[in-house]
N, C-alpha and C positions, 0 to 999 in steps of 0.2 A: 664491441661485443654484441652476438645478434641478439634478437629480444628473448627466445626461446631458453638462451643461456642464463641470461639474465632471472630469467621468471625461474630457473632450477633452484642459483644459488641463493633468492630469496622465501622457498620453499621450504630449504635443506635448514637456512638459519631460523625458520618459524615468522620471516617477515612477510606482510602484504604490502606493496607499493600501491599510495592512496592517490597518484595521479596517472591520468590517462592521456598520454600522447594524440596529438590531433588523430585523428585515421582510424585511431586502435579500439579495439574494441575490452570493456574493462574485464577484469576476475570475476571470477564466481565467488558471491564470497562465502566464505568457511565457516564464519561464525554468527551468533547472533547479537551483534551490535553493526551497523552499517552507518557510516560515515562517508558523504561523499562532498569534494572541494565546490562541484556544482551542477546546475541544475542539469546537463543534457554533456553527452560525451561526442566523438566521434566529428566530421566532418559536417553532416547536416544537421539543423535545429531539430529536435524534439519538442515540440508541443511551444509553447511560448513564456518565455520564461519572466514577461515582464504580466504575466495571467495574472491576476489574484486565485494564492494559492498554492500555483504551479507543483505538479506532481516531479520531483527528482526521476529524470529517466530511468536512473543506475537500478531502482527498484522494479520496475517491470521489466527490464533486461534481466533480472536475475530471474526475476517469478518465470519468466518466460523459457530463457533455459534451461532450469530445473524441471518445468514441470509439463510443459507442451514438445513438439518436435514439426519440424517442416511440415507446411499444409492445415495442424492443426486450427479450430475457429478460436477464437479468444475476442470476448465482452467486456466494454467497458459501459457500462452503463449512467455514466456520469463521467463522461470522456473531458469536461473542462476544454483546455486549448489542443488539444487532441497529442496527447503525449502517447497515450499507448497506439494510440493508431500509426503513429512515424514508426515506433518501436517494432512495433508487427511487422507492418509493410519491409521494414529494411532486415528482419531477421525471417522473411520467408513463413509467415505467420498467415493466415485471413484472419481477418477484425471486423469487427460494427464496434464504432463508437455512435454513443448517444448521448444527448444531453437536451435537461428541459428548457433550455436556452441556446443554442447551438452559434458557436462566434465565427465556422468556417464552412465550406459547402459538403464537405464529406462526412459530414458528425449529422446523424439522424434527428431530426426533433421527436422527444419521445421523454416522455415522466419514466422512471425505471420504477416508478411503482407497480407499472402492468407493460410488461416489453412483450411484443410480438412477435416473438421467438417459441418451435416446440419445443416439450419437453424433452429433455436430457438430451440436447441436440449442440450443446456448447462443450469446450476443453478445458480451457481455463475463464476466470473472470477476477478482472480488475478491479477496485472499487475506493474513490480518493473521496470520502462524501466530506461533508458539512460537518464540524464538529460544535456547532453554538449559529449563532446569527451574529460573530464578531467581523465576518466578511460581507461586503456587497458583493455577492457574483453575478445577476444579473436583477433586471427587473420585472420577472415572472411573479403573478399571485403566489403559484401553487410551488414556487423554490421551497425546499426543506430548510436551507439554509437561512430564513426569516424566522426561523422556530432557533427560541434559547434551548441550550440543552440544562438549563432550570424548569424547565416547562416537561414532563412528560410526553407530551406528544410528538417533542420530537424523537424519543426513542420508540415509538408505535408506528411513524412516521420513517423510520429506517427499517423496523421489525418487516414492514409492508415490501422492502426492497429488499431484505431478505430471505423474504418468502418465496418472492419472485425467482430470486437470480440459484435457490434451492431447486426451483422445476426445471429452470430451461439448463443448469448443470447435469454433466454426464453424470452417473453413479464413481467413484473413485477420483474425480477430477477435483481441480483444487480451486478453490476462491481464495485470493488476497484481500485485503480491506483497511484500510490506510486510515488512524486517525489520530486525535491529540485531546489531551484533556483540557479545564479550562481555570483560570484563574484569574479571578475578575471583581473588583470592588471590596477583597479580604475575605471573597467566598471560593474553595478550592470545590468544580466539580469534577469528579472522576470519568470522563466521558470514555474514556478506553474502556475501563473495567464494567462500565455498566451497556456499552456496545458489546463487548465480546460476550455477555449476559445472556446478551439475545441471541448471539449467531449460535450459541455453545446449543438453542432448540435446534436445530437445521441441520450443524454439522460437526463434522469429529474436529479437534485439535491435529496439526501439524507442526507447527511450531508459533513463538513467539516473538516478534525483532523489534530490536530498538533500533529508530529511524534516528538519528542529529539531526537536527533542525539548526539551518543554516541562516537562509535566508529568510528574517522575520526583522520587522523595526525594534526590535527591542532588545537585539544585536549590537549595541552601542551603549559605550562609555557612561551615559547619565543611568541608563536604566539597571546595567551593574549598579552603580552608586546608589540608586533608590532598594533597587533589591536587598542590599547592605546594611543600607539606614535606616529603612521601614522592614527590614525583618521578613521579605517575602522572599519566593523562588520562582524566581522565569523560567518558563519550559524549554527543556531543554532537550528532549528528544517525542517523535508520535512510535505508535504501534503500529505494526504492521504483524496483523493477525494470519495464518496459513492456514486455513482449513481446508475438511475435504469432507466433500458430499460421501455420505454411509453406502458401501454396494450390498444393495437389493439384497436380503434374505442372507445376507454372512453374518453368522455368529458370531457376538462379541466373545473374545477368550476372557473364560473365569478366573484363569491363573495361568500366570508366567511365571517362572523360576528362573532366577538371574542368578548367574557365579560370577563375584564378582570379584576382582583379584586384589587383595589388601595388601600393602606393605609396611613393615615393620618401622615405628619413629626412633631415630635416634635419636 
């Protein structure tokens, strides 16, 4: 049966197939929960997947298709092992990846606190940041990633990369932003909710997704058992926040009027 058939009759019955054939390229997907078996699809590697961290491909494959088209530029400003930059290049994209530690020769050295990019001169932007200091990603001073997300600074310290990646975005174009909250010593911090705190100054809402978190050590057998015994909850999915930079002088609507179609309970 050829694939195209295939991909009707799991349309027709409300299913998505959550694995991707070597070659192939995966779905767009539908809804807002995103589960993917792993870290990079297709034929050639995406970014490196033994990184600390490593961004899941399947998430800039979608941002990307949704919301850019051929030729378009697309920003990663904390490129990691260069996931979006594979991703662009193989779907006809232009890229800058940067990062304040750079592990490969095509990833810029550059703090994304102050990127050297004009304004509104970007399509879309990436962004897989730091959600605590529970990772070593490199040994730079100035990493965000050394700042607890207990500590304040490090949300002033992202607000900053914020601001930034709000100028050099088009007016209407959309920023991604990928992160997780933290749960650590029987103190739960909410780092999603208090990151999207800060972009919600910058930018409008587009949506909200829950990422599965796959590959993390805590993924195994004992730490179920301790989560069970000691009463805690391992994380289990990040946010991936969609927003979009405001265009220039459009007025927000005061009121919309929804008809919405109700049906009767039996």
């Amino acid at each position: 049966m050829k694939r195209n058939r295939q991909l009707s009759l799991f349309e027709e019955e409300g299913f998505v197939p959550t694995e991707v054939e070597e070659g192939e390229k995966p779905l767009i997907e539908a809804t807002t929960l995103w589960d993917y078996p792993t870290q990079s699809y297709g034929k050639t590697p995406k970014g490196d997947n033994k990184y600390p961290g490593v961004t899941p491909a399947f998430i800039i494959y979608n941002l990307v298709q949704r919301y850019t088209k051929p030729g378009d530029l697309v920003v990663d400003p904390m490129a990691g092992s260069g996931t979006t930059i594979d991703v662009c290049k193989e779907e006809g994209r232009r890229v800058i990846g940067y990062d304040i530690a750079p592990v490969r020769p095509d990833i810029i050295q550059n703090d994304s606190r102050k990127i050297s990019l004009d304004d509104n001169s970007v399509d879309m932007i990436f962004v897989d940041s730091p959600y605590s200091n529970n990772i070593k990603y490199n040994d730079h001073p100035d990493c965000i990633g050394k700042i607890s997300c207990e500590d304040e600074r490090f949300f002033d310290e992202l607000e900053k990369v914020m601001k930034e990646c709000n100028r050099i975005l088009k007016p209407g174009k959309v920023l991604g932003w990928l992160i997780g909250d933290q749960w650590v010593k029987r103190k739960f911090t909410p780092v999603g909710f208090m990151v999207y705190e800060r972009l919600c100054k910058y930018f409008n809402t587009v949506d909200i997704i829950c990422v599965v978190r796959r590959s993390q050590t805590s993924n195994t057998a004992v730490w179920y058992y301790r989560a069970r015994k000691f009463n805690f909850f391992l994380r289990g999915f990040k946010y991936l926040f969609i927003m979009q930079k405001p265009n220039v002088g459009l007025e927000k609507e005061e009121h919309r009027e929804i008809k919405w179609a109700y049906y009767e309970r039996k």
